[in-house]
C-alpha positions in Angstrom: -2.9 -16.8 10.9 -2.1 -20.2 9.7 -0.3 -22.8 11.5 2.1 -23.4 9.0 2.4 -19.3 9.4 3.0 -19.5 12.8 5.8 -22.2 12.6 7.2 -20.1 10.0 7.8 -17.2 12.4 8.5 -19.2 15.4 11.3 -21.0 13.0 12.9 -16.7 12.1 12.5 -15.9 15.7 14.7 -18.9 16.8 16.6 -18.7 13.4 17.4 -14.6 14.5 18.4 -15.8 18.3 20.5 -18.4 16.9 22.4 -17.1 14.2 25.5 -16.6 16.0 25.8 -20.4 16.9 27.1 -22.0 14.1 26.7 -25.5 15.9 22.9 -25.1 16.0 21.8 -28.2 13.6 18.2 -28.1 11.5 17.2 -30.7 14.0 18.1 -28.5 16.5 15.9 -25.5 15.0 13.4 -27.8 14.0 12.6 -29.3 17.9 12.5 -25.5 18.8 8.8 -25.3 17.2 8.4 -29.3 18.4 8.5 -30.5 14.8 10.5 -33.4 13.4 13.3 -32.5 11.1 11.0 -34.1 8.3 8.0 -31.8 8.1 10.1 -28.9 9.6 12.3 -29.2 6.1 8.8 -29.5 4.3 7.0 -27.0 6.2 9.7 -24.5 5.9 10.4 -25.0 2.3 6.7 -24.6 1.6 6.0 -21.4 3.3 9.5 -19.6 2.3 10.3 -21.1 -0.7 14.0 -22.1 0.3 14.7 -25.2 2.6 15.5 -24.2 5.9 19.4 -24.5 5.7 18.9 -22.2 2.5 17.3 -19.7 4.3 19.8 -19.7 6.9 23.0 -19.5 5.1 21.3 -16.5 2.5 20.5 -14.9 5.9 24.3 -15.0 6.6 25.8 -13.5 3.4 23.3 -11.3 3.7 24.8 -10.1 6.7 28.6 -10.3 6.0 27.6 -8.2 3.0 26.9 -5.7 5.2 29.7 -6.2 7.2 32.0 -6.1 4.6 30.9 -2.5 4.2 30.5 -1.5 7.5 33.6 -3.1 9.2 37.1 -3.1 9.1 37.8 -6.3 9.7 39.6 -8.9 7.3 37.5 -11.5 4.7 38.6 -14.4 6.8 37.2 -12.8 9.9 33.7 -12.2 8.3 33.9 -15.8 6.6 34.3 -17.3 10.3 31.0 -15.3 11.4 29.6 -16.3 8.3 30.1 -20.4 9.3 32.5 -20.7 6.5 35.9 -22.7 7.8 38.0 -21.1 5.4 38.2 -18.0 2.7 38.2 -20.1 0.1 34.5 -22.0 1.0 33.5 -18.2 2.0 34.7 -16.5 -1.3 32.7 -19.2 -3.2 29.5 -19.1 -1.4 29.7 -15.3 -2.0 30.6 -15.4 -5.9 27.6 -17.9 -6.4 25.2 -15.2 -4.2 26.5 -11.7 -5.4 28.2 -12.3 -8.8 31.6 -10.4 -7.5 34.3 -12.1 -4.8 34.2 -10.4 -1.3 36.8 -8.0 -1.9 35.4 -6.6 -5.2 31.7 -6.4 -3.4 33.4 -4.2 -0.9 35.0 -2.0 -3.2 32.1 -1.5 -5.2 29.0 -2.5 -3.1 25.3 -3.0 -4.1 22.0 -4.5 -3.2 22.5 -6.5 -0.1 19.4 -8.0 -0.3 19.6 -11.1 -2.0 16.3 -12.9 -3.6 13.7 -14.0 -1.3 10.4 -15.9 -2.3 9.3 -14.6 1.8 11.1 -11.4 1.9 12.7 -11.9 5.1 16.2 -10.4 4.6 18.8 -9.3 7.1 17.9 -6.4 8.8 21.3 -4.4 10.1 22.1 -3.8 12.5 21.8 -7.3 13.8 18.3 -8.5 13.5 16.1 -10.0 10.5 13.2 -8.2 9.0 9.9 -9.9 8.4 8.2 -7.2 6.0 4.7 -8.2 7.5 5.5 -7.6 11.1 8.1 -4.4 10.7 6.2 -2.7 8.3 7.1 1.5 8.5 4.6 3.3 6.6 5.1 6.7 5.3 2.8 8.3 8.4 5.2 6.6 10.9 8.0 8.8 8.6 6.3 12.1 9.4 5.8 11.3 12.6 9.9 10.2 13.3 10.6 13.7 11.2 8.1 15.8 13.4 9.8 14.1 16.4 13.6 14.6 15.4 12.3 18.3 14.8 11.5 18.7 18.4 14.6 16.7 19.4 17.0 18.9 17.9 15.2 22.1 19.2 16.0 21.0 22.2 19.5 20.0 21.9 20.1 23.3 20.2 18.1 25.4 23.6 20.5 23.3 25.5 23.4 24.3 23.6 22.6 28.0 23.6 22.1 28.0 27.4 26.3 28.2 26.8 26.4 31.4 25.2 26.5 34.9 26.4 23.7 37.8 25.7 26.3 39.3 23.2 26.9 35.7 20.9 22.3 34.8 21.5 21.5 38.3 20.3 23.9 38.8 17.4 22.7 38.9 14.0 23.3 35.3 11.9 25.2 34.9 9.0 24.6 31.7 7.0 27.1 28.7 8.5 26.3 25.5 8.0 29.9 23.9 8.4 30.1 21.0 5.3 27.1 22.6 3.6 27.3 24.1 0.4 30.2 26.3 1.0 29.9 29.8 -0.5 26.6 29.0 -2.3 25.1 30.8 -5.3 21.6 30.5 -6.9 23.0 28.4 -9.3 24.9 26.0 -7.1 22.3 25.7 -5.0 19.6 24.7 -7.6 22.4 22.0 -9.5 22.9 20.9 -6.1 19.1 20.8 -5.4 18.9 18.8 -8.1 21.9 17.1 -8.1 21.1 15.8 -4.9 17.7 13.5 -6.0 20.1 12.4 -9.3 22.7 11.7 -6.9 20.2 9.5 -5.1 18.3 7.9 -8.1 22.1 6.9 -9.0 22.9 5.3 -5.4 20.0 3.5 -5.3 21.2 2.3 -9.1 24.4 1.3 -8.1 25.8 3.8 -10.6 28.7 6.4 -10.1 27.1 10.1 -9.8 29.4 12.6 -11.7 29.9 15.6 -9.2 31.5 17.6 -11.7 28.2 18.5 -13.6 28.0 20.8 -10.7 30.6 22.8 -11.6 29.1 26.1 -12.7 25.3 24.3 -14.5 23.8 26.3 -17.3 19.9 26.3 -16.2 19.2 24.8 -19.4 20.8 21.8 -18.0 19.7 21.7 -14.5 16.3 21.5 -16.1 16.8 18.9 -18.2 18.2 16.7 -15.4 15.4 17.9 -13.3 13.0 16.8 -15.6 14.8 12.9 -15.6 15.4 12.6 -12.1 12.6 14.7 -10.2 10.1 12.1 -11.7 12.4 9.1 -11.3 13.0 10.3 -7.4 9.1 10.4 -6.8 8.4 7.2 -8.5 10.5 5.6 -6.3 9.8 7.4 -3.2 5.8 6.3 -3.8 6.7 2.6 -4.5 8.9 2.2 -1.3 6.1 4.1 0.6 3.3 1.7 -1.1 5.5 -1.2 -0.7 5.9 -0.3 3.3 9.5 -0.4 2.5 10.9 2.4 4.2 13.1 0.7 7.0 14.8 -1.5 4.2 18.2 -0.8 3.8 20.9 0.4 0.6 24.5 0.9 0.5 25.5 4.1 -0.3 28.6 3.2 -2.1 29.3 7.4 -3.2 30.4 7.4 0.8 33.6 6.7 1.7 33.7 4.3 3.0 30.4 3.1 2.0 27.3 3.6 4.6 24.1 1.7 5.0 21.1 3.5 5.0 17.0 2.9 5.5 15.0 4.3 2.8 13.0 6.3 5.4 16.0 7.7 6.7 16.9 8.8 2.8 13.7 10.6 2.4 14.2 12.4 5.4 17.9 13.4 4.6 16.5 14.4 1.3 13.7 16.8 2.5 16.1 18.3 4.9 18.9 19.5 3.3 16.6 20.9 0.1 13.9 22.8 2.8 17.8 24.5 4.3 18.9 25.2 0.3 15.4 26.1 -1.1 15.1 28.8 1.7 18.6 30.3 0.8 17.8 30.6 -2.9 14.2 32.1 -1.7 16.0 34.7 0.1 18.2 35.3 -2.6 15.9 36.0 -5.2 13.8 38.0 -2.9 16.6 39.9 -2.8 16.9 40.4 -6.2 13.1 41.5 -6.9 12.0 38.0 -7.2 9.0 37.4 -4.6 6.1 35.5 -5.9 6.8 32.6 -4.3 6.8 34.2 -0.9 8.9 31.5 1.8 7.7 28.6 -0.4 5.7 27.6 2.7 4.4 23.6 1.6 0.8 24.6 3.6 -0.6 26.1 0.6 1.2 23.8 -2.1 -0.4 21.1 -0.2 -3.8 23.0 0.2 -4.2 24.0 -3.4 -2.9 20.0 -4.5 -5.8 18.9 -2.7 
Protein backbone atom coordinates (compact mmCIF):
# COMPACT_ATOMS: atom_id res chain seq x y z
CA UNK A 1 0.00 0.00 0.00
CA UNK A 2 1.06 3.42 -0.78
CA UNK A 3 1.94 6.05 1.51
CA UNK A 4 -0.35 8.48 0.40
CA UNK A 5 -2.88 5.25 0.89
CA UNK A 6 -1.93 4.86 4.21
CA UNK A 7 -2.46 8.65 5.24
CA UNK A 8 -5.58 8.39 3.43
CA UNK A 9 -6.99 5.80 5.93
CA UNK A 10 -5.15 6.95 8.95
CA UNK A 11 -7.04 10.54 7.96
CA UNK A 12 -11.01 8.21 7.88
CA UNK A 13 -9.96 6.44 11.01
CA UNK A 14 -9.38 9.77 12.85
CA UNK A 15 -11.99 11.52 10.66
CA UNK A 16 -14.67 8.45 12.00
CA UNK A 17 -13.36 8.95 15.86
CA UNK A 18 -13.77 12.47 15.52
CA UNK A 19 -16.88 13.18 13.93
CA UNK A 20 -18.76 14.03 16.87
CA UNK A 21 -16.34 17.01 17.80
CA UNK A 22 -17.33 19.74 15.78
CA UNK A 23 -14.31 21.83 17.23
CA UNK A 24 -11.76 19.41 15.65
CA UNK A 25 -9.95 21.88 12.99
CA UNK A 26 -8.20 20.33 9.56
CA UNK A 27 -5.00 21.29 11.28
CA UNK A 28 -6.17 19.36 13.96
CA UNK A 29 -6.85 16.10 11.73
CA UNK A 30 -4.04 16.87 9.66
CA UNK A 31 -1.24 16.65 12.83
CA UNK A 32 -3.12 13.32 13.70
CA UNK A 33 -1.14 11.59 10.62
CA UNK A 34 2.00 14.26 11.53
CA UNK A 35 1.39 16.10 8.30
CA UNK A 36 1.19 19.95 7.84
CA UNK A 37 -2.11 21.30 7.03
CA UNK A 38 -0.52 22.06 3.50
CA UNK A 39 0.22 18.61 2.03
CA UNK A 40 -2.59 17.05 4.28
CA UNK A 41 -5.17 19.39 2.09
CA UNK A 42 -3.12 18.23 -0.99
CA UNK A 43 -2.62 14.73 -0.06
CA UNK A 44 -6.23 14.31 0.82
CA UNK A 45 -7.67 15.92 -2.10
CA UNK A 46 -5.56 13.79 -4.36
CA UNK A 47 -6.33 10.40 -3.11
CA UNK A 48 -10.29 11.18 -2.44
CA UNK A 49 -11.02 13.58 -4.77
CA UNK A 50 -12.66 16.09 -2.31
CA UNK A 51 -10.53 18.36 0.05
CA UNK A 52 -10.59 17.22 3.37
CA UNK A 53 -13.27 19.58 4.89
CA UNK A 54 -15.42 18.29 1.80
CA UNK A 55 -15.13 14.99 2.71
CA UNK A 56 -16.01 15.71 6.14
CA UNK A 57 -19.03 17.76 5.93
CA UNK A 58 -20.50 15.09 2.87
CA UNK A 59 -19.72 12.53 5.57
CA UNK A 60 -22.09 14.46 7.88
CA UNK A 61 -25.23 14.91 5.67
CA UNK A 62 -24.72 11.67 4.86
CA UNK A 63 -25.45 10.80 8.30
CA UNK A 64 -28.25 13.18 9.25
CA UNK A 65 -29.92 11.72 6.11
CA UNK A 66 -30.12 8.82 7.84
CA UNK A 67 -31.11 10.20 10.83
CA UNK A 68 -33.72 12.02 9.47
CA UNK A 69 -35.24 8.71 8.67
CA UNK A 70 -34.45 6.83 11.48
CA UNK A 71 -35.07 9.33 14.39
CA UNK A 72 -37.61 11.29 15.75
CA UNK A 73 -35.98 14.10 16.62
CA UNK A 74 -36.57 17.82 15.20
CA UNK A 75 -34.41 19.34 11.90
CA UNK A 76 -32.72 21.70 14.30
CA UNK A 77 -31.59 18.88 16.49
CA UNK A 78 -29.94 16.93 13.50
CA UNK A 79 -28.60 20.32 12.08
CA UNK A 80 -26.63 20.78 15.54
CA UNK A 81 -25.09 17.19 15.16
CA UNK A 82 -24.60 17.91 11.74
CA UNK A 83 -22.09 21.25 12.75
CA UNK A 84 -24.63 23.56 11.31
CA UNK A 85 -25.48 26.61 13.96
CA UNK A 86 -28.76 27.10 12.62
CA UNK A 87 -31.75 25.40 10.34
CA UNK A 88 -31.29 27.77 8.00
CA UNK A 89 -27.20 27.06 7.18
CA UNK A 90 -28.41 23.22 7.66
CA UNK A 91 -31.50 23.33 5.21
CA UNK A 92 -29.15 24.86 2.64
CA UNK A 93 -26.23 22.65 2.84
CA UNK A 94 -28.85 19.84 2.47
CA UNK A 95 -30.85 21.35 -0.69
CA UNK A 96 -27.38 21.83 -2.48
CA UNK A 97 -26.44 17.86 -1.43
CA UNK A 98 -29.95 16.02 -1.91
CA UNK A 99 -32.01 18.35 -4.24
CA UNK A 100 -35.07 18.35 -1.68
CA UNK A 101 -35.06 20.50 1.96
CA UNK A 102 -34.79 18.20 5.09
CA UNK A 103 -38.31 17.83 5.66
CA UNK A 104 -39.27 16.80 2.16
CA UNK A 105 -36.17 14.23 2.15
CA UNK A 106 -37.80 12.70 5.16
CA UNK A 107 -41.07 12.42 3.81
CA UNK A 108 -39.99 10.90 0.72
CA UNK A 109 -36.40 9.51 1.28
CA UNK A 110 -33.88 8.15 -1.23
CA UNK A 111 -30.25 7.24 -1.87
CA UNK A 112 -28.33 8.37 1.17
CA UNK A 113 -25.30 7.94 -0.42
CA UNK A 114 -24.13 11.00 -1.88
CA UNK A 115 -21.23 11.02 -4.82
CA UNK A 116 -17.91 9.94 -3.78
CA UNK A 117 -14.72 9.87 -6.18
CA UNK A 118 -13.33 7.26 -2.95
CA UNK A 119 -16.51 5.62 -2.06
CA UNK A 120 -16.21 6.02 1.56
CA UNK A 121 -19.78 6.90 2.65
CA UNK A 122 -21.44 6.83 5.98
CA UNK A 123 -21.99 3.58 7.16
CA UNK A 124 -25.10 3.45 9.86
CA UNK A 125 -25.22 2.76 12.36
CA UNK A 126 -22.40 5.13 13.38
CA UNK A 127 -19.28 4.24 11.57
CA UNK A 128 -17.88 5.03 7.86
CA UNK A 129 -17.46 2.41 5.29
CA UNK A 130 -14.27 2.10 3.31
CA UNK A 131 -15.50 -0.39 0.45
CA UNK A 132 -11.86 -1.92 0.32
CA UNK A 133 -11.51 -2.85 3.81
CA UNK A 134 -15.44 -3.92 4.66
CA UNK A 135 -15.95 -5.72 1.70
CA UNK A 136 -19.01 -8.57 2.26
CA UNK A 137 -19.03 -10.92 -0.43
CA UNK A 138 -21.90 -13.04 -1.40
CA UNK A 139 -20.08 -16.35 0.43
CA UNK A 140 -19.93 -14.31 3.70
CA UNK A 141 -24.04 -13.92 2.87
CA UNK A 142 -24.52 -17.73 2.81
CA UNK A 143 -22.52 -18.17 5.54
CA UNK A 144 -24.59 -15.20 7.93
CA UNK A 145 -27.94 -17.07 6.39
CA UNK A 146 -26.66 -20.70 7.33
CA UNK A 147 -25.82 -19.19 10.78
CA UNK A 148 -29.21 -17.19 11.45
CA UNK A 149 -30.68 -20.81 10.40
CA UNK A 150 -29.11 -22.45 13.33
CA UNK A 151 -29.73 -19.42 15.55
CA UNK A 152 -33.35 -19.49 15.19
CA UNK A 153 -33.52 -23.33 15.66
CA UNK A 154 -32.38 -22.77 18.71
CA UNK A 155 -34.34 -20.00 19.95
CA UNK A 156 -37.33 -21.89 18.72
CA UNK A 157 -35.99 -25.48 20.95
CA UNK A 158 -35.76 -23.00 23.68
CA UNK A 159 -39.15 -21.70 23.18
CA UNK A 160 -40.85 -25.14 22.88
CA UNK A 161 -39.18 -26.35 26.08
CA UNK A 162 -42.45 -24.14 27.41
CA UNK A 163 -45.02 -26.14 26.01
CA UNK A 164 -46.72 -29.23 27.15
CA UNK A 165 -46.79 -32.87 25.34
CA UNK A 166 -50.39 -32.08 24.27
CA UNK A 167 -49.44 -28.22 22.39
CA UNK A 168 -45.46 -30.21 20.95
CA UNK A 169 -47.42 -33.15 19.55
CA UNK A 170 -50.44 -31.52 17.94
CA UNK A 171 -50.78 -31.42 14.39
CA UNK A 172 -49.81 -27.59 12.73
CA UNK A 173 -51.93 -25.49 10.97
CA UNK A 174 -50.30 -22.80 8.80
CA UNK A 175 -49.79 -19.45 11.22
CA UNK A 176 -47.45 -17.19 10.42
CA UNK A 177 -48.93 -14.03 12.28
CA UNK A 178 -48.38 -10.83 9.53
CA UNK A 179 -47.84 -13.23 6.75
CA UNK A 180 -50.00 -13.59 4.01
CA UNK A 181 -53.21 -13.92 5.83
CA UNK A 182 -55.62 -16.53 4.33
CA UNK A 183 -53.35 -17.23 1.29
CA UNK A 184 -54.42 -18.67 -2.09
CA UNK A 185 -52.33 -19.99 -4.98
CA UNK A 186 -52.91 -16.89 -6.55
CA UNK A 187 -52.07 -14.49 -3.78
CA UNK A 188 -49.22 -16.20 -3.11
CA UNK A 189 -47.61 -16.22 -6.57
CA UNK A 190 -48.73 -12.08 -7.09
CA UNK A 191 -47.15 -11.79 -3.79
CA UNK A 192 -44.16 -13.90 -4.83
CA UNK A 193 -43.79 -11.76 -7.39
CA UNK A 194 -44.86 -8.78 -6.06
CA UNK A 195 -42.39 -8.96 -3.62
CA UNK A 196 -39.00 -8.75 -6.05
CA UNK A 197 -41.18 -5.75 -7.99
CA UNK A 198 -41.82 -4.33 -4.68
CA UNK A 199 -38.10 -4.40 -4.15
CA UNK A 200 -36.80 -3.40 -7.73
CA UNK A 201 -39.23 -0.34 -6.92
CA UNK A 202 -37.62 0.53 -3.33
CA UNK A 203 -34.34 0.37 -4.51
CA UNK A 204 -35.80 2.92 -7.45
CA UNK A 205 -37.20 5.20 -5.14
CA UNK A 206 -40.56 4.66 -6.82
CA UNK A 207 -44.05 4.05 -5.07
CA UNK A 208 -44.96 0.10 -5.42
CA UNK A 209 -48.88 -0.19 -6.11
CA UNK A 210 -50.16 -2.95 -3.67
CA UNK A 211 -53.39 -3.00 -5.18
CA UNK A 212 -52.18 -5.11 -8.28
CA UNK A 213 -52.39 -7.77 -5.72
CA UNK A 214 -55.78 -7.68 -5.46
CA UNK A 215 -57.02 -10.88 -7.01
CA UNK A 216 -53.91 -11.05 -10.27
CA UNK A 217 -55.04 -12.76 -13.49
CA UNK A 218 -51.84 -15.11 -14.18
CA UNK A 219 -51.60 -13.55 -17.38
CA UNK A 220 -50.42 -10.57 -15.44
CA UNK A 221 -48.36 -12.02 -12.75
CA UNK A 222 -46.36 -13.35 -15.66
CA UNK A 223 -45.88 -10.47 -17.36
CA UNK A 224 -44.56 -8.63 -14.24
CA UNK A 225 -42.51 -11.68 -13.57
CA UNK A 226 -40.98 -11.52 -16.73
CA UNK A 227 -39.96 -7.40 -15.98
CA UNK A 228 -38.96 -7.66 -12.58
CA UNK A 229 -37.53 -11.39 -12.04
CA UNK A 230 -34.71 -10.28 -14.46
CA UNK A 231 -34.41 -6.77 -13.11
CA UNK A 232 -34.19 -8.37 -9.37
CA UNK A 233 -31.18 -10.71 -10.55
CA UNK A 234 -29.43 -8.15 -12.35
CA UNK A 235 -29.18 -6.30 -9.49
CA UNK A 236 -28.69 -8.89 -7.04
CA UNK A 237 -25.32 -10.04 -9.32
CA UNK A 238 -24.01 -6.38 -9.61
CA UNK A 239 -24.16 -5.69 -5.72
CA UNK A 240 -22.66 -9.26 -5.21
CA UNK A 241 -19.82 -8.39 -8.03
CA UNK A 242 -19.53 -4.95 -6.73
CA UNK A 243 -18.93 -6.44 -2.87
CA UNK A 244 -21.74 -4.24 -2.12
CA UNK A 245 -23.87 -6.16 0.04
CA UNK A 246 -23.37 -4.26 3.52
CA UNK A 247 -24.29 -0.93 1.71
CA UNK A 248 -27.33 0.49 2.90
CA UNK A 249 -31.10 1.85 1.18
CA UNK A 250 -33.94 3.42 2.64
CA UNK A 251 -36.92 1.64 2.40
CA UNK A 252 -39.28 4.46 2.05
CA UNK A 253 -42.62 1.80 1.40
CA UNK A 254 -42.07 1.34 5.54
CA UNK A 255 -43.57 3.43 7.65
CA UNK A 256 -41.78 5.15 8.90
CA UNK A 257 -39.02 4.48 6.60
CA UNK A 258 -36.20 1.71 7.51
CA UNK A 259 -32.61 1.45 6.49
CA UNK A 260 -31.49 -1.68 5.24
CA UNK A 261 -28.09 -3.50 3.88
CA UNK A 262 -28.47 -5.09 0.60
CA UNK A 263 -27.28 -8.38 2.14
CA UNK A 264 -29.79 -8.27 4.58
CA UNK A 265 -32.52 -7.61 1.50
CA UNK A 266 -31.40 -10.67 -0.21
CA UNK A 267 -31.73 -12.63 2.71
CA UNK A 268 -35.34 -11.19 3.55
CA UNK A 269 -36.04 -11.94 0.04
CA UNK A 270 -35.11 -15.70 -0.13
CA UNK A 271 -36.85 -16.22 3.10
CA UNK A 272 -40.23 -15.22 2.88
CA UNK A 273 -40.48 -16.81 -0.96
CA UNK A 274 -38.81 -20.46 0.32
CA UNK A 275 -42.00 -20.06 3.35
CA UNK A 276 -44.67 -19.04 0.30
CA UNK A 277 -43.13 -21.31 -2.51
CA UNK A 278 -43.64 -24.33 -0.10
CA UNK A 279 -47.31 -23.36 0.62
CA UNK A 280 -48.23 -23.18 -3.02
CA UNK A 281 -46.15 -26.60 -3.51
CA UNK A 282 -48.37 -28.15 -1.12
CA UNK A 283 -51.23 -26.70 -2.56
CA UNK A 284 -50.88 -27.89 -5.89
CA UNK A 285 -49.86 -31.21 -4.72
CA UNK A 286 -52.89 -31.22 -3.40
CA UNK A 287 -54.60 -30.58 -6.33
CA UNK A 288 -52.86 -33.36 -8.60
CA UNK A 289 -50.06 -31.12 -9.39
CA UNK A 290 -46.58 -32.90 -8.31
CA UNK A 291 -43.81 -32.69 -10.74
CA UNK A 292 -42.04 -30.35 -9.00
CA UNK A 293 -41.85 -32.50 -5.98
CA UNK A 294 -40.75 -29.91 -2.62
CA UNK A 295 -38.91 -27.70 -5.18
CA UNK A 296 -35.75 -28.76 -3.25
CA UNK A 297 -32.83 -26.00 -4.86
CA UNK A 298 -30.11 -29.20 -4.59
CA UNK A 299 -31.07 -30.50 -7.89
CA UNK A 300 -31.96 -26.94 -9.63
CA UNK A 301 -28.47 -26.14 -8.62
CA UNK A 302 -27.09 -29.59 -9.71
CA UNK A 303 -28.64 -29.74 -13.09
CA UNK A 304 -27.57 -25.58 -13.53
CA UNK A 305 -24.18 -26.66 -13.19
Amino acid sequence: MSTSQDTFLAFVDSLASHLDDHDVRGADLASLVFLSRYHFDRLISATAGEPPAAFRRRVLLERAAYRLVTRAAGILDIAVEAGYSSNEAFTRAFRRAYGLAPAAWRAAPRQMQLPSASGVHFHPPGGLRLPARSEVTSMNLLVKMVEHHIWLVGELLQRAGTLDDERLDAPITMSVEGVDDQPTIRSLLSRLVGQMDMWNNVIASRPYDWAVEQHEPLSSIRTRLDAAGPAFLAEVRQVVEEGRLDETFVDAECEPPEVFTYGGLIAHVLTFAAHRRLLVLGAMASAGITDLGSGDPRNWVADAA
